[in-house]
C-alpha angles and dihedrals in degrees: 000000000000087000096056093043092057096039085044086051089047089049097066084238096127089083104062089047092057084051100100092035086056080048092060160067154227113242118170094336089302125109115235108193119231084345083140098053144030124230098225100176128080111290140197137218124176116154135142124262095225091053118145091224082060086072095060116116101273095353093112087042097052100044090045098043134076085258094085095045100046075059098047114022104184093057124150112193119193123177127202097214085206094033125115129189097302101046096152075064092048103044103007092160090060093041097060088037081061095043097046082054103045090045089049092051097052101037 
């Protein structure tokens, strides 16, 4: 774990994790992802239903419910039912089927 963080510090990968956190705001000591601003352009989503950050207090509830899309509007959400954290590992072939299109689509 201490190798990969490190790698992970060298890689210049800390910033876009810290992204959500620059997008919100304190509200009664609770964080409230990207309740300051609003994603406007096509987005994305393609996780697995059996992923660990699902499990995350409120996680499962925000990207199912209508929270995430009042956020980010032109959101696309697509759920591999057998699918864990590292779904483009699991089923690369369907994920780059889903990407070509999106990408297609929004070109």
């Amino acid at each position: 774990l201490q190798m990969y963080s490190s790698l992970y510090e060298k890689s210049g990968f800390v910033f876009p994790m810290q992204v959500p956190y620059l997008c919100s705001k304190r509200d009664s000591g609770r964080l409230t992802p990207f309740s300051d601003c609003t994603i406007q352009a096509p987005c994305l989503l393609i996780m697995g239903t059996k992923d660990y950050f699902l499990k995350f207090p409120g996680v499962e509830y925000y990207v199912n419910s209508e929270m995430l899309k009042s956020a980010v509007p032109n959101i696309e959400i697509k759920f591999f039912p057998e699918g864990c954290h590292f779904v483009q590992e699991q089923f690369p072939e369907e994920v780059n089927k889903l990407l070509l299109g999106f990408l297609n689509q929004h070109l």
